[in-house]
N, C-alpha and C positions, 0 to 999 in steps of 0.2 A: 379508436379513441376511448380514454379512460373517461368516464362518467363520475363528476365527482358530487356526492349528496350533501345538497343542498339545506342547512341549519336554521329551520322555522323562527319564527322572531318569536312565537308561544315557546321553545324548546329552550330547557333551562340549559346557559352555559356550568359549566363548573368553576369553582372559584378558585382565585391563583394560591397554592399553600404559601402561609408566609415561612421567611426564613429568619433561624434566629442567627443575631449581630456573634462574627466569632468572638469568643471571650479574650482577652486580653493577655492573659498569662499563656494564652495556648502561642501568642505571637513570644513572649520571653522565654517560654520553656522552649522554642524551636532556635531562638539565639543562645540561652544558655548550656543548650546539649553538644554542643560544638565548644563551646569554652571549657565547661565542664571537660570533658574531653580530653584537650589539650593541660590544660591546668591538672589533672591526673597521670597523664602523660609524660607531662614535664619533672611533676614527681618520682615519680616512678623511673625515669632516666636517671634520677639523680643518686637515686637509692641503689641503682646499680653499678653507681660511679659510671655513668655511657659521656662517652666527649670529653670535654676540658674545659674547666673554669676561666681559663684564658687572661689569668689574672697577670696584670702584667711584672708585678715583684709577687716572688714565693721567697719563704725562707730557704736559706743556705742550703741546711740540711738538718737532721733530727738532733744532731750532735751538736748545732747552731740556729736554733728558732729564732735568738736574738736578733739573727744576721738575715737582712733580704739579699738575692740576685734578681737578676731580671729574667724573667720564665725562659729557660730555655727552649720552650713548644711554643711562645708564642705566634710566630712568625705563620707557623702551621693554619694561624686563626687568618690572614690573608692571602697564603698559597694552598687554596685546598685541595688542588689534585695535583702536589708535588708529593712524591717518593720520599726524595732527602730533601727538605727543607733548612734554608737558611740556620746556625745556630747561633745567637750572641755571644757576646764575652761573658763571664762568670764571675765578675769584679763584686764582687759583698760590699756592704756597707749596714750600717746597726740600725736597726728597725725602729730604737728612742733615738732621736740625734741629739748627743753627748755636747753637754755646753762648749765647749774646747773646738767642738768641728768646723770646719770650713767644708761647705760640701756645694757640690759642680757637678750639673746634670750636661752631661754632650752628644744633640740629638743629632743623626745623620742618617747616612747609608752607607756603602763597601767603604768610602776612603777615611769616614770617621773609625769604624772598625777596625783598619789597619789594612785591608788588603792593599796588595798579593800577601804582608807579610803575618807574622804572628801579634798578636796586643802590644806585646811588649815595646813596641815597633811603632804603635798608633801617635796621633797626637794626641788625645788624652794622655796618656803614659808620659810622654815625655813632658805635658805640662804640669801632672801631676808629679814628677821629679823635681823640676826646677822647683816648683811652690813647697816641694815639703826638703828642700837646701835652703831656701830661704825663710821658712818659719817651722825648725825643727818641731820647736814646742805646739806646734797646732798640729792637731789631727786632722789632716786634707785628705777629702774623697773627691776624687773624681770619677764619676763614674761613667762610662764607655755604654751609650744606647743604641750604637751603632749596629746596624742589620744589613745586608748585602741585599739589594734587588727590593728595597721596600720604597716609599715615597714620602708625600705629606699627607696623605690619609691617614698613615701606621702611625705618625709621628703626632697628628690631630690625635689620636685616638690613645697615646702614650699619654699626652699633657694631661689631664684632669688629675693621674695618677702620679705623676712627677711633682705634680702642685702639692697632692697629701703626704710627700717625703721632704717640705717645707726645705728646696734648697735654697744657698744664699745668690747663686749665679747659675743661668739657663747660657748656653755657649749651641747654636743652631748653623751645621756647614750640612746644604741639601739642596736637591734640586739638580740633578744631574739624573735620575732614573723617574721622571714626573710621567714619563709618553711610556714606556716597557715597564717600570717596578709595578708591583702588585697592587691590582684595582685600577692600576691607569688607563687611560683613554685609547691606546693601541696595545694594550698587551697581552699576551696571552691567558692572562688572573684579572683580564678586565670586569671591571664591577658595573659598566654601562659609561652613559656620557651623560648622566644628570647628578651633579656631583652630592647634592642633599638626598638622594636614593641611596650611594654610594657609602656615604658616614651612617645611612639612618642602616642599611641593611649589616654593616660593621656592629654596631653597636647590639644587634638583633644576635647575632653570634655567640655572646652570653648566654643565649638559651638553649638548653639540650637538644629540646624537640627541633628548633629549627637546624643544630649541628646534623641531626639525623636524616632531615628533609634532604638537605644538603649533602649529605654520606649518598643518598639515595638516587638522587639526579645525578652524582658525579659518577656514580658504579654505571648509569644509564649509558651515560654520555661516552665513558670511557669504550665501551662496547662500539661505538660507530666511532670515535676516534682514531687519526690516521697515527698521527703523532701515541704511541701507546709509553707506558709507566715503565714497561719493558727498553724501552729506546730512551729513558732519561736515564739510565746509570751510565750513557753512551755520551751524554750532552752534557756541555757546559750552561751554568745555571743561564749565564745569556742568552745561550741558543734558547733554552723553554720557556725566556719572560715574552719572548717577542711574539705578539697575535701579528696586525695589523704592521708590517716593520715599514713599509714607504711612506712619511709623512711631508709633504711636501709645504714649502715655508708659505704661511699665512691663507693652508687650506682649511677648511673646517678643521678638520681632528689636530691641529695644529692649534689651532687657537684656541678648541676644547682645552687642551692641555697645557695654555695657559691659563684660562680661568682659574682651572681646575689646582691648580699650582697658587695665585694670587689669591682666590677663596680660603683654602684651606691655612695658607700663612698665616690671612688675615684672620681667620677664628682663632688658632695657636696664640697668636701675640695676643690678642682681644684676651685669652685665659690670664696670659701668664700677667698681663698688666691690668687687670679686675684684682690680681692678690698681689700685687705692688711687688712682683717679683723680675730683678734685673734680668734682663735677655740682651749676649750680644751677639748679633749679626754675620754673617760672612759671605763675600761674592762668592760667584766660581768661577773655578780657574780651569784651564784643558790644555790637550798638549795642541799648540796652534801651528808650530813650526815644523812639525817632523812626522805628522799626520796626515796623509791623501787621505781625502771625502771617501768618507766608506760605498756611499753611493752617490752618484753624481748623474740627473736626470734635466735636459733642458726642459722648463714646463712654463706652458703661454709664452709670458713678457721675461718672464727670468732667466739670466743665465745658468750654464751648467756651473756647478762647485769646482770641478777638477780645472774650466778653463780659467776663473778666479782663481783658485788656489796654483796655478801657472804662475799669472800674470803674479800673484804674490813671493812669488820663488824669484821671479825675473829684476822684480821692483828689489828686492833685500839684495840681490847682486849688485844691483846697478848703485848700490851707497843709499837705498832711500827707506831707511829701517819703515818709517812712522808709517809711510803709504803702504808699505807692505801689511803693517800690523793690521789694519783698516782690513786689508784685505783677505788677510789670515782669516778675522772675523766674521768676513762677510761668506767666506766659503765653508765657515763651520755653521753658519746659520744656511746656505743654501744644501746642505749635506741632510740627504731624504731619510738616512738612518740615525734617529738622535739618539742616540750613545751620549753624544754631550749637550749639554744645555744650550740653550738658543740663546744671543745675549740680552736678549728682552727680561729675561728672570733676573738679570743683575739691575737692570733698569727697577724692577719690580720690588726687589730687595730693599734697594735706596730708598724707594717712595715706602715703601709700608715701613723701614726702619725711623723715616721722619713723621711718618703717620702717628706711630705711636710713641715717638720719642726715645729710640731705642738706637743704641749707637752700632754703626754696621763697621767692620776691617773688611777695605778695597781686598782681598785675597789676590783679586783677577791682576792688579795693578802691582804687588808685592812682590807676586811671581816674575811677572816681565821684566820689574825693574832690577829681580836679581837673573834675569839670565842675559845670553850673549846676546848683541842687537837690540836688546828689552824687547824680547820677543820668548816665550817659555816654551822650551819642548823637550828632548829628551834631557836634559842637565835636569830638570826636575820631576816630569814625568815619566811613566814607567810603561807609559800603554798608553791609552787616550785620556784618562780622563786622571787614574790614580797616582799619587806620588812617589819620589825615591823616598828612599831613608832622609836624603837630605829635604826632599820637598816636606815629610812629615816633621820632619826639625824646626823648619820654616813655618810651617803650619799653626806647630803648638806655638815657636818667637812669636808669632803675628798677632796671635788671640792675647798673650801673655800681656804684651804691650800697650794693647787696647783697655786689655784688663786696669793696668797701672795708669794710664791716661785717664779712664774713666773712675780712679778712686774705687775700682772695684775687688781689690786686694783685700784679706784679712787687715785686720786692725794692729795684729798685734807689731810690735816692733819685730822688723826682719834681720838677718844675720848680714854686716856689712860684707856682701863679699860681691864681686863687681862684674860685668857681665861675660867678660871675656873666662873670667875665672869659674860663672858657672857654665858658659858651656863646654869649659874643658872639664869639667866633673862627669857634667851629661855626655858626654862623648865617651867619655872611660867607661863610665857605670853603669851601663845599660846592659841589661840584665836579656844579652841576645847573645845568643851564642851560635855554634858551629850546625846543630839543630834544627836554631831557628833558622838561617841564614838559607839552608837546603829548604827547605820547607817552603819559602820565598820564591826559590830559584826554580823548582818544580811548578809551584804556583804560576809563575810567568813565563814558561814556558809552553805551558798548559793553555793560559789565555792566548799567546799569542802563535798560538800556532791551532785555535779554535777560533767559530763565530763570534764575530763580526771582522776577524783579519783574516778570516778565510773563508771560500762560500760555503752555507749552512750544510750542514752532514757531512763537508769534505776536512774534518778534524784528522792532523796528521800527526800532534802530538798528544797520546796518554799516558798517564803513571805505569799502565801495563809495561810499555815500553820504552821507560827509563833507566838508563845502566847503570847501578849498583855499585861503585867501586867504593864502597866499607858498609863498615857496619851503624854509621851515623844516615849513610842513605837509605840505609835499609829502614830503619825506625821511621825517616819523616815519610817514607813512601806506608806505612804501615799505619802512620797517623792520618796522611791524607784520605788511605781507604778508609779509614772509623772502624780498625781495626784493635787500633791501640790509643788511648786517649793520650793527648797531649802532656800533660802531670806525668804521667804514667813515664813515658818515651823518655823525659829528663831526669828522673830520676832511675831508670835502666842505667842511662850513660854515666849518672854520678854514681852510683853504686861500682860500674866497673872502673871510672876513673878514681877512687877512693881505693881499689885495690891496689892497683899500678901504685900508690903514694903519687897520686897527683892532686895535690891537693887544691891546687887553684882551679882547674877545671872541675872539682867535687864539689867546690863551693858558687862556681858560674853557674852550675846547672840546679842547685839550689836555689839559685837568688833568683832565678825565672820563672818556678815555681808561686815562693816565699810572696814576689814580684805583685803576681794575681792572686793569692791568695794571703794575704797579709796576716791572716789569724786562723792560720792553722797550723794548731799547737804541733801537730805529730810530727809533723814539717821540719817543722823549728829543733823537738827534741831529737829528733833523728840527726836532723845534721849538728845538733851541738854536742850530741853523745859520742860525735863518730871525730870528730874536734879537738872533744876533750882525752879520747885515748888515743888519739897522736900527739895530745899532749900542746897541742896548738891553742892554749889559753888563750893569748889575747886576740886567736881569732876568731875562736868562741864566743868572746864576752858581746860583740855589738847584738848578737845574736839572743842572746841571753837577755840585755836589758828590754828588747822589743817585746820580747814574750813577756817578758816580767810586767811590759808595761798593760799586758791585757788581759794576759793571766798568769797572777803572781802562783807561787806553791813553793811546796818545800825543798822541789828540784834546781825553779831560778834558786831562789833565795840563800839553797847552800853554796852555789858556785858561784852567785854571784861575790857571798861573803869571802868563798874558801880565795876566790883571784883575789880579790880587794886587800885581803891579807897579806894575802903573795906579793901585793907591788909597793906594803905600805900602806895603803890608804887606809888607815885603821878606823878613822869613823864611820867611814863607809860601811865599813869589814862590818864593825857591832850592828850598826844598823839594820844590815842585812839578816845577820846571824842570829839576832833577837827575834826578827819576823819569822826565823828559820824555825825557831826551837818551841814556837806555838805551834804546828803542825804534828801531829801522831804519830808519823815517819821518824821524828829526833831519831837519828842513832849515835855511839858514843865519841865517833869522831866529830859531827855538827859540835858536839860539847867540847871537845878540845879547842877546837879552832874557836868557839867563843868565848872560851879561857884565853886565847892568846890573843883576843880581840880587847878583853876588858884589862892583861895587862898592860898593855902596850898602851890602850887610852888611861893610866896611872890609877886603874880599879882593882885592887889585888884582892879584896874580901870577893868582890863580883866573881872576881879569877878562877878562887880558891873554890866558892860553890860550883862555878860552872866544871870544874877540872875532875869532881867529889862525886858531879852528876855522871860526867862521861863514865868515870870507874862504873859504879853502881847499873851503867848498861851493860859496860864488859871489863870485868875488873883483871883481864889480859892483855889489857892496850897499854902496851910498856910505855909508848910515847906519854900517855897520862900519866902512868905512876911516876916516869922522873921529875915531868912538869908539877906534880903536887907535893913533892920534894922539896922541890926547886921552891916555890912559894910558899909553903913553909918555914922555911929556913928563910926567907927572906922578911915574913909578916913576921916569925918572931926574935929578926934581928933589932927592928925598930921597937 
């Protein structure tokens, strides 16, 4: 037993030390050393250029400041551990918008972009055709925001920035990649299932340090991942969006990813309608008739999709289109793999388009009503979800019309020409050629012989192994690897068909180009230089006045004058030719040709200086000295 000694009531205790209260800055300087920190940090990222400012419009390029596109890296800033990442279209538009413009933001995903095919192909493209056949004199952008595999978060997180490009018309087809696109509720780039975390962590993206934090978890991650970066150049971007792929109808993660869809729309519109800026609408459409349920699971009280999608193949036999369609429907919403939209989000469409007063096009209803049985499948669709050439036709008709019913047109007066009339223009002049066409056809071969029509890692068709028979296949297979950029590819083939003296195909594969790049001068002089010495003048000229109209110089101005002469049009001719001769280039032939500009408009003293001028640059230009002869002898007949 320990004995413990016993403390006398005489025996002084000692007194407790007091403690002093911690000081108050010692508690700020322990929260300020972590900020500090970071906020040094973050400097210091920046100074080393580390990440990406993730802006969503950069200019052109150094050669064009004036001009934004839309970041080609952006996509990067919501797939962050993809390899190749999604890349937009590169459609410019002028950074001041030019009082003359009509400008058209169109927000989507894969089918606004154009897939399978190339832009040119897209529904923006073709509505931006019709709109600039029918109001030449307006300068109409439409500009293509379309990104493959993205959602309504990217597109939430686009608008703030599309508001500061002050368009006059917002044009919104999405909602078909809400469950798999990037940050959704099942997919592989999932941001979680709390959708205010979701935007908030998006918008947090802007900062270096956390790109870095980010960089750093993903290098972790990648290391214990089964799926490696290694086996994405193997896979289709479907196969690597899908985490979570069974979602079965009106289970949780189902219904996440409606919220998640009806939240996000509603802050979109909520922007674009605080700056009083028109938004129109569009359902979705899919292929309903010609699509087996990707997967088909009986679960609890519901049926399988496949035995639905039976009974709806039996019903369209038996003469009974309408029951079928019903049923179409109901087997694309019991289908565990959404690839396509559930039709609850057309539901959702409707009500948020009368919420905010914003007029929606039936799409879903369009389609039906243009195919066989009014039931839509491959006559329109191309796969499950994207359109033919003819669906994108229909696509941009259907907006167009909404557009004209809702007085959403430019003001200016349009060019009478009548509908039939413009889409046999569109049908001619569509700036697709032989190129793009392979490009397409490789594309959909690719999808459809990849996940989700066939099971995942059992991919039977790649560009590896696609047979080559010319040298056009050779190129789109060369563009598909990002081997060879698309610009690039069309003009190899117009350069070799330009040899041949083919000149209509030297000029297709220009205007496809020309197409998506509307102001790019080198472009333009390249193919009018190559024009003008086949001596092909008035094929030249449409070419010539575009440039002229965005950047004039002494190159338009000569040739515009030197044709204008050549067909007669002599007011023309001087007006040109005067703009001509204030440029530093004059040389003594500009001077003649403005001599035969001023006499033909009945100015013979104008004639005789311009004619006096050319000598005085080469007083060997026989065609001058007869011409001041000539006028001479005429000024002092009178």
């Amino acid at each position: 037993m320990v004995r413990r000694n016993k403390i006398s009531k005489n025996q002084d205790i000692p007194e407790k030390i007091p403690t002093r209260p911690t000081p108050k800055w010692f508690y700020a300087v322990a929260v300020l050393i972590p900020v500090i920190f970071f906020i040094l940090l973050e400097i210091f990222l920046r100074i080393i250029n580390y990440g990406s400012k993730y802006n969503v419009f950069i200019p052109e390029s150094k050669a064009h400041p004036d001009r934004l596109v839309l970041n080609p890296d952006i996509a990067q800033k919501y797939f962050t551990n993809l390899k190749h990442f999604p890349i937009p279209t590169s459609e410019a538009f002028d950074k001041i918008k030019k009082p003359n413009t009509f400008r058209i933001f169109v927000l989507g995903e894969s089918s606004v972009q154009g897939f399978p095919y190339v832009v040119t192909a897209s529904f923006p493209d073709y509505l931006k055709r019709r709109l600039e056949i029918l109001y030449p004199d307006k300068n109409i952008e439409v500009i293509n925001c379309g990104i493959s595999a993205i959602n309504s978060f990217t597109i939430r997180d686009f608008t703030p920035s599309i508001i500061r490009q002050k368009p006059d018309l917002v044009l919104i087809y999405t909602g078909h990649n809400e469950y798999y696109g990037a940050l959704g509720v099942a997919s592989s780039f999932s941001g979680g299932k709390f959708r205010s975390l979701v935007n908030f962590y998006v918008e947090l993206q802007k900062f270096r340090t956390v790109q870095l934090i980010g960089n750093f978890v993903e290098k972790i991650v990648t290391i214990f991942r089964s799926k490696t970066v290694s086996n994405q150049n193997h896979e289709t971007l479907m196969e690597q969006v899908v985490g979570r792929s069974l979602i079965p109808l009106n289970s949780n993660l189902y219904n996440l990813g409606v919220k998640q869809f009806e939240g996000n729309m509603n802050d979109i519109l909520s922007l674009f309608k605080e700056k009083n800026i028109p938004v129109i609408l569009g359902t979705l459409t899919s292929n309903l008739k010609n699509l087996t349920p990707f997967v088909s699971v009986k679960e609890n009280k519901l049926p399988s999709a496949d035995s639905i999608y039976t009974e709806a193949q039996n019903q369209l036999k038996s003469g009974n289109p309408s029951e079928a369609k019903k049923l179409f429907i109901e087997a694309k919403d019991l289908d565990e793999l959404r690839f396509r939209a559930p039709e609850i989000f057309n539901s959702i469409i409707n009500k948020l388009g009368n919420k905010f007063n914003y007029p929606v096009v039936n799409i879903d209803s369009i389609f039906n009503s243009n195919s066989p049985q009014g039931i839509v499948g491959n006559n329109l669709i191309i796969d499950h979800l994207h359109p033919n050439i003819e669906g994108y036709k229909l696509l941009a008709k259907s907006y167009f019309e909404k557009m004209d019913e809702m007085h959403y047109l430019p003001n200016n007066k349009t060019k009478n020409i009548s509908e039939n009339a413009q889409d046999s223009i569109l049908n001619t002049a569509v700036p697709y050629t032989e190129l793009d066409s392979t490009i397409g056809k490789i594309e959909i071969h690719i999808l459809m012989g990849s996940y989700p029509f066939v099971q995942m890692g059992t991919s039977n068709y790649t560009i590896e192994n696609f047979v080559r028979k010319n040298y056009v296949d050779t190129l789109a297979v060369q563009v598909l690897q990002h081997e060879l950029p698309w610009e690039k590819a069309h003009a190899i083939l117009a350069g070799k068909f330009y040899n041949q003296k083919n000149y209509q195909n030297f000029k297709n594969e220009m205007d496809a180009i020309l197409d998506q790049h509307p102001h790019y001068s080198n472009g333009y002089k390249y193919l009018i230089n190559n024009l003008i010495e086949a001596k092909l003048f008035e094929d030249a000229l449409p070419y010539l006045q575009k440039l002229n109209s965005f950047e004039p110089s002494y190159f338009t101005t000569k040739w515009l004058g030197s044709i204008a002469l050549q067909n007669g049009k002599y007011q023309s001719a001087l007006n040109y030719l005067q703009q001509c001769v204030e440029y530093d280039q004059t040389d003594s032939q500009v001077w003649y040709n403005l001599a035969g500009a001023f006499y033909y408009n009945n100015r013979l003293n104008d004639a005789l200086n311009a004619v006096e001028k050319s000598l005085s640059i080469n007083p060997n230009n026989s065609l001058s000295y007869k011409f001041y002869i000539q006028l001479k002898s005429n000024l002092q007949s009178k």
